[in-house]
N, C-alpha and C positions, 0 to 999 in steps of 0.2 A: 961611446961604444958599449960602456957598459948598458945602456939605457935602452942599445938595440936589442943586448940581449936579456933583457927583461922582457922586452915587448912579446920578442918572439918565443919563448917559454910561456908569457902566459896567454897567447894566443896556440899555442903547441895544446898545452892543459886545456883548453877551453875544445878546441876541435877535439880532445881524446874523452872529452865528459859526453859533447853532444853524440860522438859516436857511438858513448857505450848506451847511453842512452836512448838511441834508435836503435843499438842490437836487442836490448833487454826489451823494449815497447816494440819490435817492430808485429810480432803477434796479434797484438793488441788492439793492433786497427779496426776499426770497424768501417764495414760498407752500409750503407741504406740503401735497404730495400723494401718494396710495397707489398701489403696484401692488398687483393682484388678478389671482386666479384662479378659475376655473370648478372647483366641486365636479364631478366626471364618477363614471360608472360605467367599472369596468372589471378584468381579473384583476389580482391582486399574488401574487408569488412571493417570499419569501424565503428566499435561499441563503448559504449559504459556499462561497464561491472557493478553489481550490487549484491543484496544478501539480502532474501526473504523468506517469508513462512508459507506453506499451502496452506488454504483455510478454505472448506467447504463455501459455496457461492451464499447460501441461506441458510441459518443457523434460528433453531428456535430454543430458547430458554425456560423449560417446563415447570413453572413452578405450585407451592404450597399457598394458596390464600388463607386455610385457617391452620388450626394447632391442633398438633395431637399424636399419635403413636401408629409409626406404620405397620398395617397389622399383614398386607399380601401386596404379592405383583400379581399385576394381569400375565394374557397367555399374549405372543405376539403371531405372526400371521403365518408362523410353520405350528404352534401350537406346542411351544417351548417358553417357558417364564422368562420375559423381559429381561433382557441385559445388555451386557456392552454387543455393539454392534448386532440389534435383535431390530429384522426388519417389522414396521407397523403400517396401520393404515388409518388413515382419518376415522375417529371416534374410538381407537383402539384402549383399552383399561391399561392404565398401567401401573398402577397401584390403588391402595384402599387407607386411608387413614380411620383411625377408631374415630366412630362418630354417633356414641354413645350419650355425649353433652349436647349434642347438636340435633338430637332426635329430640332430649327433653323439653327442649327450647322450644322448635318446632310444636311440641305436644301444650306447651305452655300457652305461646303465641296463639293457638286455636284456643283453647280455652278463653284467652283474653278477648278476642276476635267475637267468640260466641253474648260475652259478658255484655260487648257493647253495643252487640245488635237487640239483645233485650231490652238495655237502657232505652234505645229510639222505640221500642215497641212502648217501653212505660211510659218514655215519654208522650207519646204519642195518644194513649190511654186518660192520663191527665188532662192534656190539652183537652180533651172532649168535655171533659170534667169541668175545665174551667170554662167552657163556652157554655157548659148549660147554667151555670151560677150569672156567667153574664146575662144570658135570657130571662131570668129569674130577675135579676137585680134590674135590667132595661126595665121590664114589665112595672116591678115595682116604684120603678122612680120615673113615670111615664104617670100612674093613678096616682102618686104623690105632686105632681106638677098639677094635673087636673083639679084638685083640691087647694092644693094652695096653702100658705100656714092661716089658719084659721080654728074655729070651736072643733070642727067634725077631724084635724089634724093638729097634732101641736107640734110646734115651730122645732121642738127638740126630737120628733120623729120625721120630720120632713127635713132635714138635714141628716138623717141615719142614710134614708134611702136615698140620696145624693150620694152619699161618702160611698155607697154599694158597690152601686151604680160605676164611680170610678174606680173604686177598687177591682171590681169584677176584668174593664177595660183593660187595666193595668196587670193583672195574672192571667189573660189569655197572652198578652204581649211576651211574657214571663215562659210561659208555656211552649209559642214557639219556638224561643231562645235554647229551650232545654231540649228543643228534637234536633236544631241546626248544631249545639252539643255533641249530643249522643249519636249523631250522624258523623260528626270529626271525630270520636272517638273512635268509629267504626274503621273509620278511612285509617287511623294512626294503628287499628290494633291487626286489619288486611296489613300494611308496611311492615311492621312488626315479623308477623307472619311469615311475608315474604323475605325479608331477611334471613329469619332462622330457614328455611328451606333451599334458600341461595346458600346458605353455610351449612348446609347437610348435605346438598349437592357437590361441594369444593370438594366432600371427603374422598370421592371415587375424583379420582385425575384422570381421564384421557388424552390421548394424542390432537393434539389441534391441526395437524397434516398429516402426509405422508409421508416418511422417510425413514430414516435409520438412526438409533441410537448408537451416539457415539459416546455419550458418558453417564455412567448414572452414579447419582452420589447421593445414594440414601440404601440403610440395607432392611432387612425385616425387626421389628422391634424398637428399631432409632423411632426417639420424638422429634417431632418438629416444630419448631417455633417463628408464627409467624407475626412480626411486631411492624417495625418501621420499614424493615426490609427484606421481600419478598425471600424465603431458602427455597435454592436452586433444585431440583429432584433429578432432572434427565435434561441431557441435551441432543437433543436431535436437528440429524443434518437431512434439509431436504430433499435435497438430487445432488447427491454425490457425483453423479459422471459429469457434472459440470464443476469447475474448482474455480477458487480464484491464489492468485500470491501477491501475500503483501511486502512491497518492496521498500526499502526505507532511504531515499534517494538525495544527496547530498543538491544541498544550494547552490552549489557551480555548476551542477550537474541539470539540474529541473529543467532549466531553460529550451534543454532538449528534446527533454519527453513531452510527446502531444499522444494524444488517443488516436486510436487504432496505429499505433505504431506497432513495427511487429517484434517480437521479442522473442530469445531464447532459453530455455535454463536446465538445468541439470544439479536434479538431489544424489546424494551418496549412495544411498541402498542399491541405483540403479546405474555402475558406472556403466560409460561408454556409449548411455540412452538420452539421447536431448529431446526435451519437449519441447513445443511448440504454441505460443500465445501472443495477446494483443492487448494495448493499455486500454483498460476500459476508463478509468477514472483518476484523476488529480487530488487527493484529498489538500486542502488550503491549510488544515488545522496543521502548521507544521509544530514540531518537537523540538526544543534544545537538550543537547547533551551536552556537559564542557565546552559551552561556546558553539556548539557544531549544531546547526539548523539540518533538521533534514527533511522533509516532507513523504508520506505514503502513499505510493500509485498500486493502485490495483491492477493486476496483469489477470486477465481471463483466459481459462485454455480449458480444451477438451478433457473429461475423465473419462471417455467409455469405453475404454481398456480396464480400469478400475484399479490401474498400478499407485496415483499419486494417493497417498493416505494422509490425512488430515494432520497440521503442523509442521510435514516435512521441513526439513531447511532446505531452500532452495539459492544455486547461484545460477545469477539471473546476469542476460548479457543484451540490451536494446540496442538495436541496431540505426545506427544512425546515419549511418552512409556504406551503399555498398557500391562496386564497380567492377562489373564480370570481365575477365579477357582482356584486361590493358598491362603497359609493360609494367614492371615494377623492380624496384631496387632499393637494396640493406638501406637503412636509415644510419648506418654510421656511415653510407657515401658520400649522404649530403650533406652532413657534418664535419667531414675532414677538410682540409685548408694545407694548403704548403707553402713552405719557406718561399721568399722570392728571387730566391739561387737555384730553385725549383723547376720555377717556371719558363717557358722559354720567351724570352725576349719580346716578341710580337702579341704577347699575352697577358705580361706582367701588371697591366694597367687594372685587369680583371679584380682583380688583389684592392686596388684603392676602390672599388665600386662598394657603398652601405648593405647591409644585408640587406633584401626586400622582407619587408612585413605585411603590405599590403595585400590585393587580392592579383599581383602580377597584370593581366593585359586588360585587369577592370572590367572584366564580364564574368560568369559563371555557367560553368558547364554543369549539363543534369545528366543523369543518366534512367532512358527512355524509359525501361523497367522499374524506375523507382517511385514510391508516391509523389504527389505534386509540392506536398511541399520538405520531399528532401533536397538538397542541392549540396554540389561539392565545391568550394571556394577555390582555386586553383592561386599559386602565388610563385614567383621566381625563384630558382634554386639554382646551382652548378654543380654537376660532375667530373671530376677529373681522370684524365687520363695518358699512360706512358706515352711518348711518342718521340723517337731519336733521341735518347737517355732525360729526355728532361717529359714535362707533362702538362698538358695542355685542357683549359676549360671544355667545357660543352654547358650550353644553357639548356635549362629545361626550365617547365612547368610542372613543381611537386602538386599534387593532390591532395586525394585521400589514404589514410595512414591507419597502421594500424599499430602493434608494438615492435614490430620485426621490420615490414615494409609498409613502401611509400609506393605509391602511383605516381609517373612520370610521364611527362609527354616531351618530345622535342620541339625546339622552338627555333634549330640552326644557328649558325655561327659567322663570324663573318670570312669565314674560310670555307665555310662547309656547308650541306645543302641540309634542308630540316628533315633529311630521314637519315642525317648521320647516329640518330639513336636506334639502335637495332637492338632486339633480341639477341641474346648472344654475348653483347661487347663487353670488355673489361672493365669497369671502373673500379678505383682507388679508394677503400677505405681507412688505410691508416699506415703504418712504416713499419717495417722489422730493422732489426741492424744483427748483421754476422762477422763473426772473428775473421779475419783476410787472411790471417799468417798462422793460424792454427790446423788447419785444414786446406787443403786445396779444393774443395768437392764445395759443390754449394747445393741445395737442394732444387732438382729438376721441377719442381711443382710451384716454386718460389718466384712469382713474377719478378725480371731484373731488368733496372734501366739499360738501354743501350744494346742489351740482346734477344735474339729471335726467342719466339716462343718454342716452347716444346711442341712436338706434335701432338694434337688432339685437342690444343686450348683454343 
C-alpha cells in the first residue's frame, strides 16, 4: 500500500514539473521557416579582378651621353620652354649642356688631323729622296760590276758600291712604310676627330619623336654625369591617345587570359566611368612575391578622350564568360540542402545522390555572341522548393556565375515537365525560425510551409 502511494506521488511530481515546464517554454517554440527567391531573367558576367597601372603605349627615355652643366631648355612647339607635359616634335631642342671641353677637343682633334696629313706629305717627300739615291747607287753598282775588282777598281771600293746599291733598296722600302704610317695616323687622327664632334653634338639634346613630355628630371644649372650609366633628362610619351594597363595577374588566374580578350576597368579619378580594352600581350617573365607567382598582361584601350593619365591605378575586370537574357538564380539556392524530415517522401532519395563535379550532360554550351574560344561548362545542381508543407527537388544545369548569381537551365523532373523552371518561381535559399508563442502574427512577406502565398508573390 504504502508503495502505491509512493508511486503515485512521484508520478503526481513528475506530471506537475513536465507541466510547468511546458507552461514556462511553451513561448519558446520555434517554427521553421524558408527564405526564398525569385528565379529572374537577366545578363551574368563572369570575370577576374586585378589591379593595374595606365602606362602610355610607347615611352622614350631621353638621355645625356657626355658630362657637363645644363646651361638651357629648348622652346617646344606652342613656343613656351620645355617642361612637364610640353608638346614637341621630331628634332625639337630640348636642352644645351656646356660644351666648352668638347669644343676644345674638337679644335684639338683638327689640329691632330692637320699634323698627320703633313707627315704623309713628308713622307711622301722622302720617299722621292730615297729613290733618287737608289738611282744613284743602281748606276753606280751597275759600272762597278763592269769593271770588276781589278787594278782600274779595288776590291774594297767595289764592295762600297754593292753595299749602296742594297742600302739604297732597303730605304726606299723603308720609305714606303713611313707613308702607309702617316696615312694610319691620318685615318686615327679623322676618328679622333670625329669623336670629339659626336661629343660636341651630344651637348644640344633633341627629341627623337614626337610626343609629349611627361617627365623632366634635370633643371638649369644641374651637372650631369655621364659614366656607366646613361642619366635620364626627359621622358616622353609618344601617342598618348593610345594607352596600355599593366595588369599583374595571379597563376590561377593566367590560364584564362588569351589576347584579344576584352576587358574592363575603371580608375578612381573617374567614378562611375568604365573604359573599355583588349589583352594585347602575355608577358612570360613572371614575378614572385611571398611565394605568390603572378605574371603581366598588357591591356590596350583607346585614349582619345585624353581622360586616362599616365600611372593611373586601374581596377581591371576580364571577361571570361558572358550570357545575355537566361534565367538566373541567388547562388545561396544552389547551396542550401535540407533535413530529410524536409523532404517529401517520393524525393528523399535526392538527398543520397554525390554532388556533381563534372561538366553535368558532358557537352558544352557556347553562347553565339561570344568569341570562339569562350565556352561555358554547364554541370548539375538542385533547387528546392515549398510544396504542401514539405519541399521538393528540381534539377537544373548551373552555368555561368558570377559573385551574386548563377545561370540556370532546367533539365525536368520525374514528376514534372522541363519548363517547370520559370521565371518567376520561388526557390529556397536558406531557414528562418520564429517564436510560436510570443506573438500570434507572423510576417506576411515570410514564405511558410503549408500556407498559401500572400497575394502578389
Amino acid at each position: 500500500m504504502k508503495k502505491a502511494i509512493l508511486l503515485i506521488v512521484v508520478i503526481g511530481i513528475g506530471a506537475a514539473i513536465a507541466g510547468g515546464w511546458w507552461y514556462f517554454n511553451k513561448g519558446k517554440v520555434k517554427n521553421v521557416t524558408f527564405r526564398t527567391v525569385e528565379v529572374t531573367r537577366g545578363d551574368i558576367l563572369s570575370t577576374i579582378s586585378a589591379t593595374g597601372t595606365v602606362e602610355p603605349e610607347e615611352l622614350v627615355d631621353v638621355g645625356a651621353q657626355v658630362a657637363g652643366q645644363v646651361l638651357a631648355f629648348g622652346k617646344d612647339e606652342e613656343g613656351n620652354e620645355v617642361d612637364y607635359g610640353s608638346p614637341v616634335a621630331e628634332g625639337t631642342l630640348l636642352a644645351k649642356i656646356d660644351d666648352t671641353t668638347y669644343t676644345s677637343d674638337v679644335a684639338l682633334a683638327t689640329a691632330q688631323l692637320e699634323q698627320a696629313k703633313a707627315g704623309v706629305e713628308s713622307s711622301q717627300a722622302n720617299l722621292l729622296q730615297l729613290k733618287a739615291k737608289l738611282d744613284q747607287a743602281r748606276l753606280d753598282w751597275e759600272r762597278a760590276q763592269k769593271l770588276g775588282p781589278s787594278e782600274a777598281l779595288a776590291k774594297s771600293s767595289y764592295d762600297s758600291y754593292k753595299s749602296a746599291f742594297e742600302v739604297a733598296q732597303a730605304d726606299v722600302s723603308v720609305g714606303d712604310a713611313s707613308i702607309l704610317q702617316a696615312k694610319a695616323s691620318v685615318n686615327q687622327a679623322e676618328a679622333t676627330l670625329q669623336k670629339a664632334q659626336r661629343n660636341l653634338g651630344y651637348c644640344t639634346i633633341k627629341s627623337p619623336v614626337k610626343g609629349v613630355i611627361i617627365d623632366r628630371r634635370v633643371n638649369i644649372g644641374q651637372t650631369v654625369v655621364s659614366s656607366l650609366n646613361t642619366p635620364s633628362l626627359f621622358l616622353i610619351a609618344k601617342d598618348l591617345r593610345r594607352m596600355q594597363v599593366w595588369v599583374s595577374v595571379n597563376e590561377a588566374d593566367i590560364g584564362k587570359i588569351y589576347q584579344g580578350q576584352l576587358v574592363t576597368f575603371t580608375v578612381s579619378t573617374y567614378e562611375g566611368h568604365t573604359f573599355k580594352g583588349v589583352v594585347g600581350k602575355i608577358r612570360l617573365n613572371a614575378t614572385m612575391t611571398q611565394n605568390v607567382v603572378t605574371y603581366t598582361v598588357e591591356v590596350v584601350t583607346d585614349n582619345s578622350s585624353g581622360k586616362l593619365l599616365p600611372y593611373l591605378t586601374a581596377n581591371v575586370n576580364f571577361e571570361v564568360s558572358r550570357r545575355d537574357n537566361v534565367l538566373e538564380v541567388a547562388n545561396a539556392a544552389l547551396r542550401w540542402k535540407p533535413s530529410i524530415g524536409q523532404v517529401a517522401p517520393e524525393y528523399q532519395s535526392v538527398l543520397n545522390e554525390p554532388a556533381e563535379q563534372g561538366k553535368g550532360t558532358g557537352k558544352k554550351q557556347r553562347d553565339p555572341n561570344a568569341p570562339k574560344t569562350q565556352t561555358s561548362n554547364y554541370k548539375k545542381a538542385t533547387l528546392w522548393v515549398s510544396e504542401n508543407g514539405l519541399v521538393k527537388p528540381i534539377k537544373v544545369l548551373a552555368g555561368t556565375s558570377d559573385d551574386t548569381m548563377t545561370e540556370v537551365q532546367g533539365v525536368g523532373s520525374t514528376s514534372s515537365p522541363q519548363d517547370e523552371l520559370q521565371e518567376g518561381l520561388q526557390v529556397i535559399t536558406g531557414e528562418q525560425q520564429m517564436s510560436a508563442g510570443s506573438s500570434g502574427t507572423v510576417n506576411p512577406f515570410t514564405p511558410q510551409i503549408g500556407r498559401s502565398r500572400p497575394a502578389g508573390r
